[in-house]
PDB file as gemmi writes it, atoms N, CA and C in Angstrom:
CRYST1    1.000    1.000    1.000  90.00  90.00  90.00 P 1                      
ATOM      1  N   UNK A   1     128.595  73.758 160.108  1.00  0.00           N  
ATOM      2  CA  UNK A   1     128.223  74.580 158.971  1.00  0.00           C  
ATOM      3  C   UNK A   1     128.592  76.020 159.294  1.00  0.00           C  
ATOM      4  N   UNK A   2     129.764  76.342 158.297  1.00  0.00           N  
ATOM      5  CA  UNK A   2     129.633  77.920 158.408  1.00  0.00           C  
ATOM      6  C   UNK A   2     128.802  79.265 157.888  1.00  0.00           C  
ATOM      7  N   UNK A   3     129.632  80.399 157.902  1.00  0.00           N  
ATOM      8  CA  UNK A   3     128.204  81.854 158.023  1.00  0.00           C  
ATOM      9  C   UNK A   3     129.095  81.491 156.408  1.00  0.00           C  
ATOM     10  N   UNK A   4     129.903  81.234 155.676  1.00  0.00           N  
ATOM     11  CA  UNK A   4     130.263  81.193 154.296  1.00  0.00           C  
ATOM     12  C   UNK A   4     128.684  79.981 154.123  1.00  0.00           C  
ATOM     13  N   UNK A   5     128.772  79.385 154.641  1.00  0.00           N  
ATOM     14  CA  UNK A   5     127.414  77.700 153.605  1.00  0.00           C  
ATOM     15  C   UNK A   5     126.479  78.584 154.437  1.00  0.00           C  
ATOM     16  N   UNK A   6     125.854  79.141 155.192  1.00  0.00           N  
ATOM     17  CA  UNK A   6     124.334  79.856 155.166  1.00  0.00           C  
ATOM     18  C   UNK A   6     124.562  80.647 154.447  1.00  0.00           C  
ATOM     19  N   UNK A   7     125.659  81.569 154.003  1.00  0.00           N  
ATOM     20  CA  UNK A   7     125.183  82.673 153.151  1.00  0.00           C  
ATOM     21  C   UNK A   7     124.853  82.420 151.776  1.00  0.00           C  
ATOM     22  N   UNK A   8     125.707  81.007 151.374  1.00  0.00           N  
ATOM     23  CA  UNK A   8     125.359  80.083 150.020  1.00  0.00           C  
ATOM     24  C   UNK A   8     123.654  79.661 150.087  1.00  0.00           C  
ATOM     25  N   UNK A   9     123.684  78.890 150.851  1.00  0.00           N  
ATOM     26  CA  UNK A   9     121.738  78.823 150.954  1.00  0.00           C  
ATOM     27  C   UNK A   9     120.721  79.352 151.261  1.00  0.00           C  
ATOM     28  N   UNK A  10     121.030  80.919 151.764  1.00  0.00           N  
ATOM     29  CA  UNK A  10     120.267  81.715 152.155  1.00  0.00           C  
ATOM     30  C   UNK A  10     119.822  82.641 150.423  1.00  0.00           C  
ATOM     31  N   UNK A  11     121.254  82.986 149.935  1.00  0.00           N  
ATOM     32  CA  UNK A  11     121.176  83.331 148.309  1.00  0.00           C  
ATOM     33  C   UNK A  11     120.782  82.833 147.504  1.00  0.00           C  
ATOM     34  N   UNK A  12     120.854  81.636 147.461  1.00  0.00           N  
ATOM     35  CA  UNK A  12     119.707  80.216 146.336  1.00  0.00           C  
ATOM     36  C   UNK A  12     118.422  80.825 146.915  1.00  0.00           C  
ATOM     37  N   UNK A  13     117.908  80.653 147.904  1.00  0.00           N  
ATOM     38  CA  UNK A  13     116.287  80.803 148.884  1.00  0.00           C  
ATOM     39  C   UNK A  13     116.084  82.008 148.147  1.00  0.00           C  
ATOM     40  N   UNK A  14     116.920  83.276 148.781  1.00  0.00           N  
ATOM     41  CA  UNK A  14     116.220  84.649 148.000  1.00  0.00           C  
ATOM     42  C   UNK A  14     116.183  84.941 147.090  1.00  0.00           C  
ATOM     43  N   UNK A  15     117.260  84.293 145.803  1.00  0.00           N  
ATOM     44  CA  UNK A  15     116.588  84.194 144.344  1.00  0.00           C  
ATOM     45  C   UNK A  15     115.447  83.264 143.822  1.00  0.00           C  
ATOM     46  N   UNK A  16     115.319  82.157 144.775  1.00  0.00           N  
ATOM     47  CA  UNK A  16     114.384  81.863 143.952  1.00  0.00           C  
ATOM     48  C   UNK A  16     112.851  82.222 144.713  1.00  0.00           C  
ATOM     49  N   UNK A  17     112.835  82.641 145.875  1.00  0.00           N  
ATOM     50  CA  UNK A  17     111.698  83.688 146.179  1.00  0.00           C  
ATOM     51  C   UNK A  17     111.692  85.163 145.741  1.00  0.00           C  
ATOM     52  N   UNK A  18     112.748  85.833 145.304  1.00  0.00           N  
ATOM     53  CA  UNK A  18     112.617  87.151 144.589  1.00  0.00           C  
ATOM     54  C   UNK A  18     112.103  87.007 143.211  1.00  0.00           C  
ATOM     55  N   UNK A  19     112.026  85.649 142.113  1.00  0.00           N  
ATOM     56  CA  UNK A  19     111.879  85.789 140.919  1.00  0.00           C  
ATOM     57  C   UNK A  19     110.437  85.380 140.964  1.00  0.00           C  
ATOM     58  N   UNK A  20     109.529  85.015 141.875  1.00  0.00           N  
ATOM     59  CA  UNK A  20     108.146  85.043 142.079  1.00  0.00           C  
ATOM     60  C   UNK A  20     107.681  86.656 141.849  1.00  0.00           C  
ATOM     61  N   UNK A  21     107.836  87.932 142.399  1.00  0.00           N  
ATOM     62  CA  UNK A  21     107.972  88.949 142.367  1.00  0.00           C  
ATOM     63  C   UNK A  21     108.000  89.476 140.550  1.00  0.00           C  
ATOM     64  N   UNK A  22     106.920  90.062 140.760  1.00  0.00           N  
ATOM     65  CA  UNK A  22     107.097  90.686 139.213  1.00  0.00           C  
ATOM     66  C   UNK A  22     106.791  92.194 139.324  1.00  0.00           C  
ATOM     67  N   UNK A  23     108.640  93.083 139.299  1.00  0.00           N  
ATOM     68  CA  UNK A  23     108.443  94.272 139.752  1.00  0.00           C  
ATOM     69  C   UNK A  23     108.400  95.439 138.574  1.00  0.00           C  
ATOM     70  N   UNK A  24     108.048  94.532 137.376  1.00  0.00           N  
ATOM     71  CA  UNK A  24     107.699  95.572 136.399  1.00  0.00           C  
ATOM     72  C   UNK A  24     106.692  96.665 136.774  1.00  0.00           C  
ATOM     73  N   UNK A  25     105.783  96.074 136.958  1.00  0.00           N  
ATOM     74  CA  UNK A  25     104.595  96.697 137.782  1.00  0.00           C  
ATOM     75  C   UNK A  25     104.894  97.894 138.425  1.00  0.00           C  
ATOM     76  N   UNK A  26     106.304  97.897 139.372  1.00  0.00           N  
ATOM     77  CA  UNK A  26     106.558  99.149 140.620  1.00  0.00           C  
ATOM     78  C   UNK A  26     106.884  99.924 140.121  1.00  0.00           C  
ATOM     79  N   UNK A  27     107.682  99.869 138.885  1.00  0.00           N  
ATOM     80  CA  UNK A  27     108.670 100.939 137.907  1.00  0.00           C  
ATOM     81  C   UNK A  27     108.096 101.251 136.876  1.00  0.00           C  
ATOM     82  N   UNK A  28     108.465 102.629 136.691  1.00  0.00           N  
ATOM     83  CA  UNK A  28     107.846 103.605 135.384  1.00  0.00           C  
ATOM     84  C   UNK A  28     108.714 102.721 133.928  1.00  0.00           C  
ATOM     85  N   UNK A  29     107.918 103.001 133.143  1.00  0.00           N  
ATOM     86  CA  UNK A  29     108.862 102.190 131.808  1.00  0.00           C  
ATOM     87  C   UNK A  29     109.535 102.770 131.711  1.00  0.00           C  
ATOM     88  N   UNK A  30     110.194 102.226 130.806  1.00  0.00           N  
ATOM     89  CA  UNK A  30     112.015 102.361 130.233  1.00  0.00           C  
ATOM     90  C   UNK A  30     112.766 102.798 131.413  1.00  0.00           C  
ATOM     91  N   UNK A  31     112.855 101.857 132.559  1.00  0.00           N  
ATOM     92  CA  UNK A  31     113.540 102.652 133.972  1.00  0.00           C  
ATOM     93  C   UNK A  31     114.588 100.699 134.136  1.00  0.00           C  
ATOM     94  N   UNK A  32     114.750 100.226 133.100  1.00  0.00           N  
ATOM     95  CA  UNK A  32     115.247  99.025 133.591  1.00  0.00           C  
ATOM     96  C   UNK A  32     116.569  99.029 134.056  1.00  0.00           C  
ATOM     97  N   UNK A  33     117.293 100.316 134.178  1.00  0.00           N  
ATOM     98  CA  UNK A  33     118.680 100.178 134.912  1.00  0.00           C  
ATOM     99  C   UNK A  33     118.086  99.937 136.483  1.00  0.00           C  
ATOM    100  N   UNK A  34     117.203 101.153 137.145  1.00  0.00           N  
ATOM    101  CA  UNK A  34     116.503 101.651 138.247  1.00  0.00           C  
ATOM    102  C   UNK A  34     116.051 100.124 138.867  1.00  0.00           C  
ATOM    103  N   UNK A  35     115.033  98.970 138.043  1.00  0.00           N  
ATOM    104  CA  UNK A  35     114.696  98.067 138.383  1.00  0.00           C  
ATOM    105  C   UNK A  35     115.901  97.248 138.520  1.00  0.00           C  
ATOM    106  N   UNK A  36     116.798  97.069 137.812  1.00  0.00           N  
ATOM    107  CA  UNK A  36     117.333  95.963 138.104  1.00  0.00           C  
ATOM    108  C   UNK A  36     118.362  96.338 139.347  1.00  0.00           C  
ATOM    109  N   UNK A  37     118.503  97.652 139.391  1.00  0.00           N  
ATOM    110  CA  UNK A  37     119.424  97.840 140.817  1.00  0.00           C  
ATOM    111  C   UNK A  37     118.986  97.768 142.136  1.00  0.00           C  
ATOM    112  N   UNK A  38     117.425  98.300 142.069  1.00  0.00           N  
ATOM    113  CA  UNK A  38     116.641  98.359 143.228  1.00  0.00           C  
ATOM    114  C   UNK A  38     116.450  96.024 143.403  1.00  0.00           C  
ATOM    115  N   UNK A  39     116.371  95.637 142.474  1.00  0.00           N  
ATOM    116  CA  UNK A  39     115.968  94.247 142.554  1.00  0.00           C  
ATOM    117  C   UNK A  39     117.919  93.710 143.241  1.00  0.00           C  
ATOM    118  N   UNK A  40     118.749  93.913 142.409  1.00  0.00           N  
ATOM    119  CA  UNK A  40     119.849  93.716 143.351  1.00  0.00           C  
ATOM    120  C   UNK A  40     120.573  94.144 144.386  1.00  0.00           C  
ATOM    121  N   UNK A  41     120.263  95.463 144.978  1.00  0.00           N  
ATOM    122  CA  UNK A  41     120.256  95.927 146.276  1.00  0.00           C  
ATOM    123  C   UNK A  41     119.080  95.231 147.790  1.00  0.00           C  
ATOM    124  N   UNK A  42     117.604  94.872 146.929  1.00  0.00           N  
ATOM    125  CA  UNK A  42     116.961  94.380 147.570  1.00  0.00           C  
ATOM    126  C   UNK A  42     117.454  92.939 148.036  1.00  0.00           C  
ATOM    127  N   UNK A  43     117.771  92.129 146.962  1.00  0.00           N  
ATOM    128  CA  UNK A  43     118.488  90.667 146.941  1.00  0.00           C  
ATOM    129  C   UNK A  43     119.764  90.485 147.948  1.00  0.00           C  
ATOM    130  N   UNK A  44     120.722  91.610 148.030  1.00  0.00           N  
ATOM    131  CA  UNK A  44     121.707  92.009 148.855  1.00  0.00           C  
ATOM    132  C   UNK A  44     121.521  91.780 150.213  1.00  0.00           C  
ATOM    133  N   UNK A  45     120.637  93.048 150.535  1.00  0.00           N  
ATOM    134  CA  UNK A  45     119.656  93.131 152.161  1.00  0.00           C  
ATOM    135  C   UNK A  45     119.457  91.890 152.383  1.00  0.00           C  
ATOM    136  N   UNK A  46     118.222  91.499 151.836  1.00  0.00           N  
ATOM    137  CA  UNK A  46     117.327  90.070 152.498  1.00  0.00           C  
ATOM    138  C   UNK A  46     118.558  88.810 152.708  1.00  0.00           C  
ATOM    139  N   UNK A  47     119.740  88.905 151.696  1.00  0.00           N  
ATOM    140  CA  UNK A  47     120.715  87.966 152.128  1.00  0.00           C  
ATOM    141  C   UNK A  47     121.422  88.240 153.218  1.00  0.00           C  
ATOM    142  N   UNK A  48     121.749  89.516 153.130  1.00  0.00           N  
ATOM    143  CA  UNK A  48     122.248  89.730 154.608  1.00  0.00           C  
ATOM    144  C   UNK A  48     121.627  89.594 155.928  1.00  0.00           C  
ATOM    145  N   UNK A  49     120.437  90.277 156.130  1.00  0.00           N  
ATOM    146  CA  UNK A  49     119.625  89.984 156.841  1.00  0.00           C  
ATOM    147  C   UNK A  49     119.148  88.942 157.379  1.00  0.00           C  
ATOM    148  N   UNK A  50     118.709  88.416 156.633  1.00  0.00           N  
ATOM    149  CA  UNK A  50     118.160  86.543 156.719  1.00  0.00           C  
ATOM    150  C   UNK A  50     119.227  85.879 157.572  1.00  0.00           C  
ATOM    151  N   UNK A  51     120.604  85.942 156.695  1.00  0.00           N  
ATOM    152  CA  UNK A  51     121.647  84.858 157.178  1.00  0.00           C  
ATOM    153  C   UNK A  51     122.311  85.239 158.352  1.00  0.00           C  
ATOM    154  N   UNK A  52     122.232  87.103 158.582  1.00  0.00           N  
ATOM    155  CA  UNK A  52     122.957  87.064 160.110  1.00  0.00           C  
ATOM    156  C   UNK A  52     121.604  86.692 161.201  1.00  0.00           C  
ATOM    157  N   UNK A  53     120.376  86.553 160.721  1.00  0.00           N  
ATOM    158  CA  UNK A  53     119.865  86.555 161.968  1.00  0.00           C  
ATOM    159  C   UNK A  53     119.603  85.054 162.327  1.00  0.00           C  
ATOM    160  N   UNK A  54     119.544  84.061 161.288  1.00  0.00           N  
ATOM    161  CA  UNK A  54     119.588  83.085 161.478  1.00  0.00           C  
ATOM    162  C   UNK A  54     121.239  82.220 162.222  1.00  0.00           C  
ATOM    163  N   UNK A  55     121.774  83.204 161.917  1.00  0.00           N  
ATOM    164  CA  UNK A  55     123.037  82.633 162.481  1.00  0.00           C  
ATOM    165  C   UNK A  55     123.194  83.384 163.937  1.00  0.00           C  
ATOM    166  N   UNK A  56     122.386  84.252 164.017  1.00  0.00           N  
ATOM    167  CA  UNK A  56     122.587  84.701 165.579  1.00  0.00           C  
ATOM    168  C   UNK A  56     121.381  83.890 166.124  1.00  0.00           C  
ATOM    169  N   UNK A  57     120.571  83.576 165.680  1.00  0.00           N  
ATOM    170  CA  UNK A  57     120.005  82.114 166.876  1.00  0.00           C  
ATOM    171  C   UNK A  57     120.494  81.466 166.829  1.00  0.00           C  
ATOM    172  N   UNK A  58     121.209  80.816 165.603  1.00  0.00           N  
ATOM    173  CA  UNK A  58     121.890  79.326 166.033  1.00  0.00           C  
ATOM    174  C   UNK A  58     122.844  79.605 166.755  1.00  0.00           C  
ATOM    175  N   UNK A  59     123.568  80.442 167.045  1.00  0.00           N  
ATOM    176  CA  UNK A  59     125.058  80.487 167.867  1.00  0.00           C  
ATOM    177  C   UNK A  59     124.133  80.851 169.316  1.00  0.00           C  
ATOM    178  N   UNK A  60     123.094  81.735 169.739  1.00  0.00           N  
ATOM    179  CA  UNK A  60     122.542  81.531 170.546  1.00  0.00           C  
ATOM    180  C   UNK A  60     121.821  80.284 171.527  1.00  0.00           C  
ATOM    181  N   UNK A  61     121.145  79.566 170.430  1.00  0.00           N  
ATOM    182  CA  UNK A  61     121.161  77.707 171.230  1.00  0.00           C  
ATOM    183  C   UNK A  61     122.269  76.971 170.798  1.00  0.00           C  
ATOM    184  N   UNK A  62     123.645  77.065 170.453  1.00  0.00           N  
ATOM    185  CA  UNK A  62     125.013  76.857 170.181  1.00  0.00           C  
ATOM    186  C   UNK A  62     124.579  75.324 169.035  1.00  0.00           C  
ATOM    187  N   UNK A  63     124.034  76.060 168.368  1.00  0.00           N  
ATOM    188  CA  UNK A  63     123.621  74.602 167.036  1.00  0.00           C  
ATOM    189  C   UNK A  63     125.233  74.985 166.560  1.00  0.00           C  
ATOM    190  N   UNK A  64     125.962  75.923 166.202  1.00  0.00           N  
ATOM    191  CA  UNK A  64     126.826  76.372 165.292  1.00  0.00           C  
ATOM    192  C   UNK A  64     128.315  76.383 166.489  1.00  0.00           C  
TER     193      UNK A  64                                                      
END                                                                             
């Protein structure tokens, strides 16, 4: 399995744990450009994040 198929299942995982999240709440109204960029910059990170670190343990106990 490559860092292309974790980064595919790591992005399914963080959308469908980011849409639990209801960030109307964080943002002033009428700011829905602000929310939806801060929500896809956040979505960005956690994919990146998530999938290199999971892929630096697995190449560490050589699963990969």
């Amino acid at each position: 399995m490559g860092k292309i198929t974790l980064y595919f299942l790591i992005t399914i995982l963080v959308i469908i744990s980011l849409d639990s999240i209801n960030i109307n709440n964080i943002f002033k109204k009428n700011k829905v450009f602000q929310a939806r960029l801060f929500y896809f910059f956040l979505a960005v990170s956690l994919i990146y994040l998530v999938t290199n670190f999971i892929y630096e343990i697995a190449t560490t106990i050589k699963i990969f």
